[in-house]
SEDO-568869 format. One line per field, with one value per residue (C-alpha): residue number from 0; residue in three letters; x, y, z. Coordinates in nm, 4 decimals, decimal comma. Example, Ala and Ser with C-alpha at 12.3 -4.5 7.8 and 13.67 -1.06 7.14 Angstrom:
% residues 2
n = (0|1) $
res = (ALA|SER) $
east = (1,2300|1,3670) $
north = (-0,4500|-0,1060) $
up = (0,7800|0,7140) $
END
This chain:
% residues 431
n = (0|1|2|3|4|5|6|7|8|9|10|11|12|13|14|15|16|17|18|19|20|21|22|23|24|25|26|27|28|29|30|31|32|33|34|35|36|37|38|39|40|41|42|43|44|45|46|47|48|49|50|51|52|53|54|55|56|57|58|59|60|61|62|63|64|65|66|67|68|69|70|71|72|73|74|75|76|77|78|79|80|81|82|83|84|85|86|87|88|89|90|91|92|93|94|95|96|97|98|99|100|101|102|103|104|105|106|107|108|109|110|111|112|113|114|115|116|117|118|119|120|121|122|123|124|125|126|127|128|129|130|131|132|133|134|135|136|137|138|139|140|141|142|143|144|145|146|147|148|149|150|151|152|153|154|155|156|157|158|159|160|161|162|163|164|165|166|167|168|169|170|171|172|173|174|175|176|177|178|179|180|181|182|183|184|185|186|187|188|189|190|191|192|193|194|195|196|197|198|199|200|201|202|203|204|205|206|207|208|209|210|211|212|213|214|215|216|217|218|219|220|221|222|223|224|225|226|227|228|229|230|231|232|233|234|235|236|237|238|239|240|241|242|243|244|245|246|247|248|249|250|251|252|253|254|255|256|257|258|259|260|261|262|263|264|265|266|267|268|269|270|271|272|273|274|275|276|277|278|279|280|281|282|283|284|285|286|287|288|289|290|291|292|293|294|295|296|297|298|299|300|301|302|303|304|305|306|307|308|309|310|311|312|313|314|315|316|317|318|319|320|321|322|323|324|325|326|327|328|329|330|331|332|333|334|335|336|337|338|339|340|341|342|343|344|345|346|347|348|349|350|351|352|353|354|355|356|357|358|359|360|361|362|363|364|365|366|367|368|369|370|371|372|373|374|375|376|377|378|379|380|381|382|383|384|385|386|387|388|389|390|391|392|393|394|395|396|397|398|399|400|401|402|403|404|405|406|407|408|409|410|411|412|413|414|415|416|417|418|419|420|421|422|423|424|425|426|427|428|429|430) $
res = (UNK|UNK|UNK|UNK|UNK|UNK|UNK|UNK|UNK|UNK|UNK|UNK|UNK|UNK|UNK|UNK|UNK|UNK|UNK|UNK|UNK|UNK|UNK|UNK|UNK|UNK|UNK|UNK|UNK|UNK|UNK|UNK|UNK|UNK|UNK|UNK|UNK|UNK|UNK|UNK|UNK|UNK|UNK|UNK|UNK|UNK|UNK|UNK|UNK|UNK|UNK|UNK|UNK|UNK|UNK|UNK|UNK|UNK|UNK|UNK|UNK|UNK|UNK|UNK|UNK|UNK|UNK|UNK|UNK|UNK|UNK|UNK|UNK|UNK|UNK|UNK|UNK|UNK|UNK|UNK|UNK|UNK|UNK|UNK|UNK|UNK|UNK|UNK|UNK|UNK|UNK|UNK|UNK|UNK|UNK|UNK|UNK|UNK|UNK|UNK|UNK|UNK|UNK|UNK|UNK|UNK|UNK|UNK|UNK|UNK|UNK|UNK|UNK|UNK|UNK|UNK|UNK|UNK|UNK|UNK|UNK|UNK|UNK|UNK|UNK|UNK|UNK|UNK|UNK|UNK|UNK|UNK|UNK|UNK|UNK|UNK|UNK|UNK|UNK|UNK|UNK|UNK|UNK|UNK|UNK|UNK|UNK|UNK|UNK|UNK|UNK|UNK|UNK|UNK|UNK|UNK|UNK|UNK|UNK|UNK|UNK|UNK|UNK|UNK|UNK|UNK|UNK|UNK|UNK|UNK|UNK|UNK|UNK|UNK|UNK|UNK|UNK|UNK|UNK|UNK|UNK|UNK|UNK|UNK|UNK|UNK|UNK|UNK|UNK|UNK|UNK|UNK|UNK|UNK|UNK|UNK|UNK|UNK|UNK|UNK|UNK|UNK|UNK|UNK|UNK|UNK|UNK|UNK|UNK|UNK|UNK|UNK|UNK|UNK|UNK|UNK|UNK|UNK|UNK|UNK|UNK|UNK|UNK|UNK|UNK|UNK|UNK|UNK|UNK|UNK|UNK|UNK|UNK|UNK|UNK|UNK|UNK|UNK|UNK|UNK|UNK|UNK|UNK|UNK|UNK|UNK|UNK|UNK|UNK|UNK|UNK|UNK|UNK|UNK|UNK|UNK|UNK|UNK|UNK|UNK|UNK|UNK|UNK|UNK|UNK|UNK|UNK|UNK|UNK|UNK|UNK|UNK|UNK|UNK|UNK|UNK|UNK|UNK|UNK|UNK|UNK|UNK|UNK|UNK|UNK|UNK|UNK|UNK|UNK|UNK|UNK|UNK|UNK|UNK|UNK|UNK|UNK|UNK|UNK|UNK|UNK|UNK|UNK|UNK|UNK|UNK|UNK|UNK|UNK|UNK|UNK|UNK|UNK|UNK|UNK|UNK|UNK|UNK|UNK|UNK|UNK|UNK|UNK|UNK|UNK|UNK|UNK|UNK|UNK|UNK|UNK|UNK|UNK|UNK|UNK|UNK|UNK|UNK|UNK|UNK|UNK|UNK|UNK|UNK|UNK|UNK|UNK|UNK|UNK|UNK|UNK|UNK|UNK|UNK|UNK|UNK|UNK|UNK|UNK|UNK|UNK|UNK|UNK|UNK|UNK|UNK|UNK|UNK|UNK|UNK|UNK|UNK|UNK|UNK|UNK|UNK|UNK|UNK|UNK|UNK|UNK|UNK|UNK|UNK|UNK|UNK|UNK|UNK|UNK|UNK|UNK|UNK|UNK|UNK|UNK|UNK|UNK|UNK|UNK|UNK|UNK|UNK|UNK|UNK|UNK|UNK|UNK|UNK|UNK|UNK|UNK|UNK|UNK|UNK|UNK|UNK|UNK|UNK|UNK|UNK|UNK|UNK|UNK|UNK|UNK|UNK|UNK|UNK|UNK|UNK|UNK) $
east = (0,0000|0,1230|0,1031|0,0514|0,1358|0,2645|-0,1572|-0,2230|-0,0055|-0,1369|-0,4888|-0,4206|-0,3039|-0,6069|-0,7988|-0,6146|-0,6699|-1,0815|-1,0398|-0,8470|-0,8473|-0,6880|-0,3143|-0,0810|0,1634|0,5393|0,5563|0,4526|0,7297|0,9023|1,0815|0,9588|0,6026|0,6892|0,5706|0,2619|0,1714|0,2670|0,0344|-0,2570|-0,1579|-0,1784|-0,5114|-0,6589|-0,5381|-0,6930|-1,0403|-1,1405|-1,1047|-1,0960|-1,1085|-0,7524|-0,5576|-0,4289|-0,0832|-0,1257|-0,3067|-0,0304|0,2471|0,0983|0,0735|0,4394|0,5104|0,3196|0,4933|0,8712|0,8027|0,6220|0,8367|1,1773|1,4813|1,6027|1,3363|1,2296|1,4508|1,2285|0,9499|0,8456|0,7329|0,3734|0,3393|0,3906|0,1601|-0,0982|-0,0070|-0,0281|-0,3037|-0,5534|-0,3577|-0,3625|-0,6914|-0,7570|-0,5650|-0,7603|-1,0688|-0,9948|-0,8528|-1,1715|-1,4096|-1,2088|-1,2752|-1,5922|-1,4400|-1,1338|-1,3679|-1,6951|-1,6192|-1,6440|-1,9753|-2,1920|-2,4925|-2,7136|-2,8861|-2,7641|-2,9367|-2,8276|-2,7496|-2,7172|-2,7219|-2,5660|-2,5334|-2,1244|-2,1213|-2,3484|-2,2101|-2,4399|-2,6248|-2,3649|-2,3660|-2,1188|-1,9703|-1,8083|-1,7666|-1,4993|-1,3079|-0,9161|-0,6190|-0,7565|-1,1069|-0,9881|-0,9785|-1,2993|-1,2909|-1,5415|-1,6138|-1,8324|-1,7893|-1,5771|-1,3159|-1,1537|-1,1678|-1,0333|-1,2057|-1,0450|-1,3749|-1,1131|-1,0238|-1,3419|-1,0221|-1,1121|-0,8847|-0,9105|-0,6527|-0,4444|-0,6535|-0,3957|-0,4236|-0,7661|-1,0620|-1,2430|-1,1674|-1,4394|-1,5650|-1,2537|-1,1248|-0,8669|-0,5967|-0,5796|-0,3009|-0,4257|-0,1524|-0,2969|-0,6387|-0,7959|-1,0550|-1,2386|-1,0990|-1,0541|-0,7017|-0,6066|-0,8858|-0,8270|-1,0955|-1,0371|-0,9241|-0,6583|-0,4123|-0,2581|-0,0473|-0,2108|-0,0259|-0,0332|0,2624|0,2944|0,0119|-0,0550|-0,3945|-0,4662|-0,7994|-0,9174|-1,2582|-1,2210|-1,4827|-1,6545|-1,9529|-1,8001|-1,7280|-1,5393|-1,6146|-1,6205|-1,3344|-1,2565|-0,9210|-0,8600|-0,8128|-0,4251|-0,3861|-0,2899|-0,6055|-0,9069|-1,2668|-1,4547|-1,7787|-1,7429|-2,0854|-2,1559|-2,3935|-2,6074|-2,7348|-3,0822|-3,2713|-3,3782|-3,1219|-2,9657|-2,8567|-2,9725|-2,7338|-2,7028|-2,4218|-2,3301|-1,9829|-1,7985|-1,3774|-1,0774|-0,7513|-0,4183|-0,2953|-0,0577|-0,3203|-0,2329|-0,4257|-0,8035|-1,0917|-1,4443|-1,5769|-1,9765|-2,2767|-2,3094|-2,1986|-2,1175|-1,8353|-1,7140|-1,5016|-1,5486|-1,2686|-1,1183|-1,0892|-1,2818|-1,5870|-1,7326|-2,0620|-2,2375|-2,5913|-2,7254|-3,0802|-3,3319|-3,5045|-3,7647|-3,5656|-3,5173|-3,1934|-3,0460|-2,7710|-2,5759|-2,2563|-1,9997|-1,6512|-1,3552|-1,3083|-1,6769|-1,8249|-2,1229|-2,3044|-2,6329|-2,8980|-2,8411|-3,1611|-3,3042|-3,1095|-2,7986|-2,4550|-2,3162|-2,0424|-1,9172|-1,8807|-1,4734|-1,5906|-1,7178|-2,0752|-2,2969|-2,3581|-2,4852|-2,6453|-2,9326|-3,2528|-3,6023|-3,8889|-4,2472|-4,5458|-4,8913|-5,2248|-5,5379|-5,6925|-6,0821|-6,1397|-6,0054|-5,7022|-5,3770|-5,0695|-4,7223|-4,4208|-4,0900|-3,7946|-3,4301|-3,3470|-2,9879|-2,9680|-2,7739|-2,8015|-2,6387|-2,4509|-2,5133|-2,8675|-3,0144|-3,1796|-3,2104|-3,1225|-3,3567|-3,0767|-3,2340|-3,6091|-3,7167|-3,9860|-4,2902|-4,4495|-4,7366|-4,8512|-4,8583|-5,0076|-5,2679|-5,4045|-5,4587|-5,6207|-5,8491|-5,8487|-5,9759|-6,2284|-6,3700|-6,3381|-6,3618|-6,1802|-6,3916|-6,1003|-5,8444|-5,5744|-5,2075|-5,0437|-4,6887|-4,3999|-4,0432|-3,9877|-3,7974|-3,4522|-3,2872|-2,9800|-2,7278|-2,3686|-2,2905|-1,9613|-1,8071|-1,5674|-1,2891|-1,3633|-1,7920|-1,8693|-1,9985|-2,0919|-2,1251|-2,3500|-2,4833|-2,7969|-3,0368|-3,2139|-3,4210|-3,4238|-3,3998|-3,2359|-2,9966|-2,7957|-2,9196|-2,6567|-2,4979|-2,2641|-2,4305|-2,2984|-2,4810|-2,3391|-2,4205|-2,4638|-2,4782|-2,7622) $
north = (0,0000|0,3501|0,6228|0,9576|1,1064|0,9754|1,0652|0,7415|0,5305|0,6226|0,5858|0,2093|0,1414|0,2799|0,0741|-0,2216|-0,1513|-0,1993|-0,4557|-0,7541|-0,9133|-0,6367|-0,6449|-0,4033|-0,2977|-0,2712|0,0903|0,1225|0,0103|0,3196|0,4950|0,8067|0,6921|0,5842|0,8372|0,8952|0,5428|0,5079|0,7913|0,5703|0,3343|0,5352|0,6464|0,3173|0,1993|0,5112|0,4140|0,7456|0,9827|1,4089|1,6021|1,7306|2,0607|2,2597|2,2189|1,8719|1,9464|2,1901|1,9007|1,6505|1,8980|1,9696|1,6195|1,5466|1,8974|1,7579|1,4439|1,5560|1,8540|1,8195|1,7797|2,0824|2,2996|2,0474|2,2493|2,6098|2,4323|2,7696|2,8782|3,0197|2,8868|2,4922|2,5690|2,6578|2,4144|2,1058|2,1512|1,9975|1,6984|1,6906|1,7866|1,5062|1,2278|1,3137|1,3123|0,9626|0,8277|0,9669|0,8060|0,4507|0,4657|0,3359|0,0214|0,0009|0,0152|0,0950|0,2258|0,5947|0,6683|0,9632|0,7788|0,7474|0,4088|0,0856|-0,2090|-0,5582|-0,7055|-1,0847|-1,2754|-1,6648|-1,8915|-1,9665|-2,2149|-2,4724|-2,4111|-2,6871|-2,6092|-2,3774|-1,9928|-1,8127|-1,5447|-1,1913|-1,3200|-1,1037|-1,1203|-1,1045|-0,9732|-0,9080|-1,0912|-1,3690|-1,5572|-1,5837|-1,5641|-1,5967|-1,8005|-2,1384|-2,3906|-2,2137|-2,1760|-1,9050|-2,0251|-1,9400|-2,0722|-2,0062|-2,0006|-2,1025|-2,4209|-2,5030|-2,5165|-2,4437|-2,4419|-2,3369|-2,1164|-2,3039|-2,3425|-2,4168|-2,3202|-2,1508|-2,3030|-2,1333|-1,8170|-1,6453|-1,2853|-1,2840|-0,9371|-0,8853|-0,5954|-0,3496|-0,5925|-0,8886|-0,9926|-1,0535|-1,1593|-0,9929|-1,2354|-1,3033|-1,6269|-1,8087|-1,9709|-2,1258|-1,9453|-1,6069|-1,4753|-1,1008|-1,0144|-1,1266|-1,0910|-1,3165|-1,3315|-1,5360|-1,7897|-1,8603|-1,7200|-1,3829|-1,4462|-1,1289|-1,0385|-0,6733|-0,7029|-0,8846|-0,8472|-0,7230|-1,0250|-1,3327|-1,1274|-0,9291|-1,0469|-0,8598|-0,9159|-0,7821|-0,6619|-0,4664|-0,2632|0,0728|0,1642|0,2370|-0,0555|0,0951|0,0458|-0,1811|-0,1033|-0,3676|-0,4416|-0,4726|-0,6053|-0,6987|-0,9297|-1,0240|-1,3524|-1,3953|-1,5138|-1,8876|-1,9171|-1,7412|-1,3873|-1,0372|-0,7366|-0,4689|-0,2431|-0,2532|-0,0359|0,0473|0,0263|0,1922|0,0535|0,0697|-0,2564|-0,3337|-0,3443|-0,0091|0,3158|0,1291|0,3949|0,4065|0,5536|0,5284|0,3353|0,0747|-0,2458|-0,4047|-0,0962|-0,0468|0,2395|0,4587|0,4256|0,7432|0,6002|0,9838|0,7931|0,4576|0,3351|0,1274|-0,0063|0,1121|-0,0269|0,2162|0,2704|0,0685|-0,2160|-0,1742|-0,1617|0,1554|0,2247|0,5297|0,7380|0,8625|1,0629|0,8247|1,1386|1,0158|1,3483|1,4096|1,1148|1,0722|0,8318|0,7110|0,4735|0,1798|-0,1727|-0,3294|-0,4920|-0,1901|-0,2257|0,0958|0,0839|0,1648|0,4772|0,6152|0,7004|0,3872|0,2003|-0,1556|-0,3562|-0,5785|-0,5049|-0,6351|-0,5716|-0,6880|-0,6725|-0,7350|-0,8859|-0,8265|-1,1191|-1,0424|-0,7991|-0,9902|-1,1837|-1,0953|-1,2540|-1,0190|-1,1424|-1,0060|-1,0545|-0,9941|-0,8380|-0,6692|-0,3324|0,0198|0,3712|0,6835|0,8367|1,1859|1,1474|0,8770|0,7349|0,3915|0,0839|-0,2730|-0,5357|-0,9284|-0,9699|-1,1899|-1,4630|-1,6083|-1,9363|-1,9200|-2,2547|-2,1799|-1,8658|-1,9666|-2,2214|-1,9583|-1,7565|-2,0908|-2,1651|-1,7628|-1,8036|-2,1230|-2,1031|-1,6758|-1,5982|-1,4218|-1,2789|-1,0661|-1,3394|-1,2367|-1,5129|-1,5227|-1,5902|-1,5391|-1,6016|-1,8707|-1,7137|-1,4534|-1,2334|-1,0489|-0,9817|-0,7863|-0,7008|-0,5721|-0,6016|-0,3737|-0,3027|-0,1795|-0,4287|-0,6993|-0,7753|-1,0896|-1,2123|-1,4890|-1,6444|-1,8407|-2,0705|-2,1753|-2,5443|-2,7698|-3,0500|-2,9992|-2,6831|-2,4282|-2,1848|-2,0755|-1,7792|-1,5813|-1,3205|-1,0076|-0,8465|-0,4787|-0,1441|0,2265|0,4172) $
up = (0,0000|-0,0748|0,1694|0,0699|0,4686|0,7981|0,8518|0,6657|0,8187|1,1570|1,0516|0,9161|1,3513|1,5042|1,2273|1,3225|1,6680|1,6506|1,3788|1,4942|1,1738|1,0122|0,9488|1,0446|0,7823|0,8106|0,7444|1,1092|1,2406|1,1503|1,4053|1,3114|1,3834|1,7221|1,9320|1,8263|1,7877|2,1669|2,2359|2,0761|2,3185|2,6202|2,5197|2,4263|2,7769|2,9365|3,2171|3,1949|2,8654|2,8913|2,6771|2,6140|2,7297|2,5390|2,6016|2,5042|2,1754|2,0650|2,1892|1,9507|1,7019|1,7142|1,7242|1,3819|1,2490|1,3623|1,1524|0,8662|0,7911|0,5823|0,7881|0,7457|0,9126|1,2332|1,4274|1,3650|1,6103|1,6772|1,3937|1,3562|1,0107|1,1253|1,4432|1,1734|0,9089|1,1634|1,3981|1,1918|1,1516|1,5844|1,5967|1,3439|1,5104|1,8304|1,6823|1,4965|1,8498|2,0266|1,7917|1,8056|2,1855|2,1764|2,0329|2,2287|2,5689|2,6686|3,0340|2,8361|2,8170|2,8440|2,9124|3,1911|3,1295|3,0716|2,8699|2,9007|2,5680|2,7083|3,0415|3,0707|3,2886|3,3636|3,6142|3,8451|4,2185|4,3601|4,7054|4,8558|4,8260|4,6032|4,7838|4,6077|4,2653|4,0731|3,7799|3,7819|3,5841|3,2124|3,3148|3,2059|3,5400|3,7761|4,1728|4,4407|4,7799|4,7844|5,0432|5,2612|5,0384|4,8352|4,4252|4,0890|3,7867|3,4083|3,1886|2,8740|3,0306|3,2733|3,5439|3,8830|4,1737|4,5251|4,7555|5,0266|5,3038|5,5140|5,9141|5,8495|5,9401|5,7010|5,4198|5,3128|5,1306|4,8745|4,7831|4,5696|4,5164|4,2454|4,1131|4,1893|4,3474|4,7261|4,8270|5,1718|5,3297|5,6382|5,8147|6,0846|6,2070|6,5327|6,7569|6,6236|6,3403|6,1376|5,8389|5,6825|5,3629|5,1367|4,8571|4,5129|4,5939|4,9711|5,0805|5,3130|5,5484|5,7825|5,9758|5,9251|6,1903|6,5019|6,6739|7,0242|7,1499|7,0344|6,9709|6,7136|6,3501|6,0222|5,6940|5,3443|5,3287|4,9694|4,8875|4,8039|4,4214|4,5423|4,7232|5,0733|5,2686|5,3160|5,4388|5,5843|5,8058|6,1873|6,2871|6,6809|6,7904|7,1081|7,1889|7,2299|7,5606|7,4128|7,1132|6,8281|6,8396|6,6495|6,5481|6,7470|6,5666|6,2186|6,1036|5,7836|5,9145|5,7082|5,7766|5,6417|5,4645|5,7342|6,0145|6,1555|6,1574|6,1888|6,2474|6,1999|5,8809|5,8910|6,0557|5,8019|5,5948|5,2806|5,1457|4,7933|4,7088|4,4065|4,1081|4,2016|4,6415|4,6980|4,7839|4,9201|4,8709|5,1379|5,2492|5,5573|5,7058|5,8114|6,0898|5,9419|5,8537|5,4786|5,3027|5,1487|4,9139|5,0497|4,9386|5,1708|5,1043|5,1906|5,5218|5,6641|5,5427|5,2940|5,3902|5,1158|5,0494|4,6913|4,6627|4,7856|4,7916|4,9067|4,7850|4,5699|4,3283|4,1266|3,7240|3,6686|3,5554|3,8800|3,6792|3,7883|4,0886|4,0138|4,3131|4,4296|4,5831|4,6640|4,4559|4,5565|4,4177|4,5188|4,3413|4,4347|4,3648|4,5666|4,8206|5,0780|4,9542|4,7502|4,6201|4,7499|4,5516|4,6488|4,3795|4,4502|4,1317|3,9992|3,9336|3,8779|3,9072|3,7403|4,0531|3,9454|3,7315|3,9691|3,6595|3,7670|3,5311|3,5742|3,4756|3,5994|3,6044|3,8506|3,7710|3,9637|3,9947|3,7301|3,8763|4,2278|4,1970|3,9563|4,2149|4,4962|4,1872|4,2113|4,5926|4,6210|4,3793|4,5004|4,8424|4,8701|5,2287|5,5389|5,6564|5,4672|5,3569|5,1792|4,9519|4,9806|4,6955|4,6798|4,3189|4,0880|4,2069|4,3094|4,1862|4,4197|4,5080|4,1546|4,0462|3,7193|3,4671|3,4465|3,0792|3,2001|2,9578|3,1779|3,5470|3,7575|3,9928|4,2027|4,0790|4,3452|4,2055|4,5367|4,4993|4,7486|4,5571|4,2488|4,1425|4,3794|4,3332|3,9828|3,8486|3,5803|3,3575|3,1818|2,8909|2,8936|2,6894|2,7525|2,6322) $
END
């Protein structure tokens, strides 16, 4: 192929760049090209795209101007009549390197509603729950907790292997660092419970927390976008009279890494910090026992009520907020009975807009509730009456991809025998 400019040559990259089955040519392996081709890079690697200064516009432009122009006049980079000259060109290859973005990831978006395109069914986990399911490295791996164990499944190779156990009696809630590297958990080793870090491969045990009594547990631990702190949930418990025990204090906990500096952040559980570690995210239950997404800056101030539901995760872009709440509904069926259904659905929010996003549907029993349908119509009730369902399954514990293009969850399925619990996967899109 001939090349009329150094223009053409770049275009052909960012082409090959959206188009895997496009071949690069040779030509751009000039060393001329290099710089600019590594600025492509950058911004295809970018989470979050601005729109440029304009120092950097006019340093690209000089950059295009210092190859393009002959030899003997790169060294005049002052010159008014390059500036003018070459500025299209950089306002052209930021333009083309905007437009690819949409192909190279869609965690840019200026949307405030997202659509799910498709939603499978990964794995059967059989009757135990799946706990914090994540993806790792370039989502290619898969981690969450089942069976009191931490696991990593490779969906290429249908591979799944569990974490040393070790010591611990159990390891559950699985967090993992920005660089996957080390894994934070909740576990239990040699009488002493907390929180706890560990490297990928087993090695460099340390506890970072320990409840001050029996009757205090930590858990869901999740790391700081830096890596130098975790938050967690310190929830205390009493026991009751006859058996059991109810909460009585629920806490979101920052500490360092290390175990040092621990302080109280917000009444609260469940944390997840915001891309940018400004904010956290947590659910907090009302006075009238319902849960609540709220927001919180990572310094405890500017506590707000973000809407109703629990088990927030935040989009890599900072914009949504996915999570899982109740929905229930309610049939009058005669004047004096009704079917309530409550489904645990997934879904987000638009942290500025609010505009809320529906992404699982939950689904009833046609068959059961077409018999009360009967029973009420046969047999009309004399005193009010409320028929109660629960749905097919349920959907919680979201968590996305670090490309925004697709988020987990833990699908159950409420059997009593068989596959109760499975990982599912949406794909998404940003409207």
């Amino acid at each position: 192929m001939t090349y009329t400019s150094k223009m053409d040559i770049l275009s052909e990259y960012i082409d090959a760049l959206n188009d895997p089955n496009l071949k690069v040519s040779q030509d751009l392996e000039k060393e001329e090209l290099l710089d600019l081709i590594e600025t492509v890079d950058h911004i295809k690697l970018l989470h979050e795209v601005e729109m440029p200064s304009n120092e950097y516009v006019e340093s690209v432009a000089l950059k295009i101007r210092s190859i393009e122009q002959p030899k003997s006049l790169r060294k005049k980079v002052g010159s008014r009549w390059g500036f003018t000259r070459w500025f299209p060109l950089a306002a052209s290859i930021l333009l083309i390197a905007g437009l690819s973005w949409q192909q190279f990831a869609n965690i840019f978006v200026s949307a405030d509603e997202i659509t799910v395109v498709q939603e499978k069914e990964l794995i059967p986990l059989g009757p135990n729950e799946i706990e914090n399911p994540s993806y790792l490295g370039e989502n290619s791996l898969i981690s969450f907790g089942n069976n009191e164990k931490i696991w990593i499944w490779n969906p290429q190779t249908d591979k799944m292997e569990s974490l040393p156990l070790g010591d611990f009696l159990y390891m559950r809630n699985p967090a993992w660092s920005p660089d996957h590297s080390k894994v934070a958990f909740s576990g239990y080793k040699n009488g002493s419970a907390g929180i706890w870090t560990m490297n990928i491969d087993g090695s460099n045990i340390k506890k970072v927390s320990a409840p001050s009594s029996i009757d205090e547990n930590h858990d869901t631990p999740v790391w700081s976008p830096d890596g130098k702190q975790l938050a967690f949930t310190k929830t205390v418990t009493e026991a009751m009279p006859t058996h059991g025990f109810t909460i009585t204090k629920q806490e979101i906990w920052i500490i360092h890494s290390d175990g040092s500096h621990g302080k109280k952040l917000v009444n609260g559980k469940e944390p997840s910090w915001s891309p940018d570690g400004k904010m956290l995210s947590f659910t907090k239950v009302s006075k009238k026992q319902s849960n609540e997404i709220w927001t919180i800056q990572a310094n405890g101030t500017q506590a707000k009520k973000l809407t109703n539901g629990m088990e927030s995760s935040w989009s890599p872009n900072g914009q949504f907020i996915v999570y899982s709440k109740y929905r229930k509904t309610t049939e009058e069926i005669s004047k004096l009975a009704a079917i309530q259904t409550s489904l645990r659905e997934i879904w987000a929010i638009h942290v500025k807009t609010h505009k809320l996003s529906q992404l699982t549907k939950g689904k009833v029993d046609e068959k059961q509730q077409a018999q009360w349908r009967q029973e009420a119509k046969e047999k009309p009730p004399t005193m009010p009456i409320q028929y109660v369902s629960s749905g097919l399954y349920s959907d919680w514990q979201p968590s996305w991809a670090s490309d925004g293009k697709s988020i987990l969850f833990s699908r159950d399925k409420q059997q009593e025998t068989g596959n109760h619990f499975s990982l599912y996967k949406i794909n998404v899109k940003y409207n």
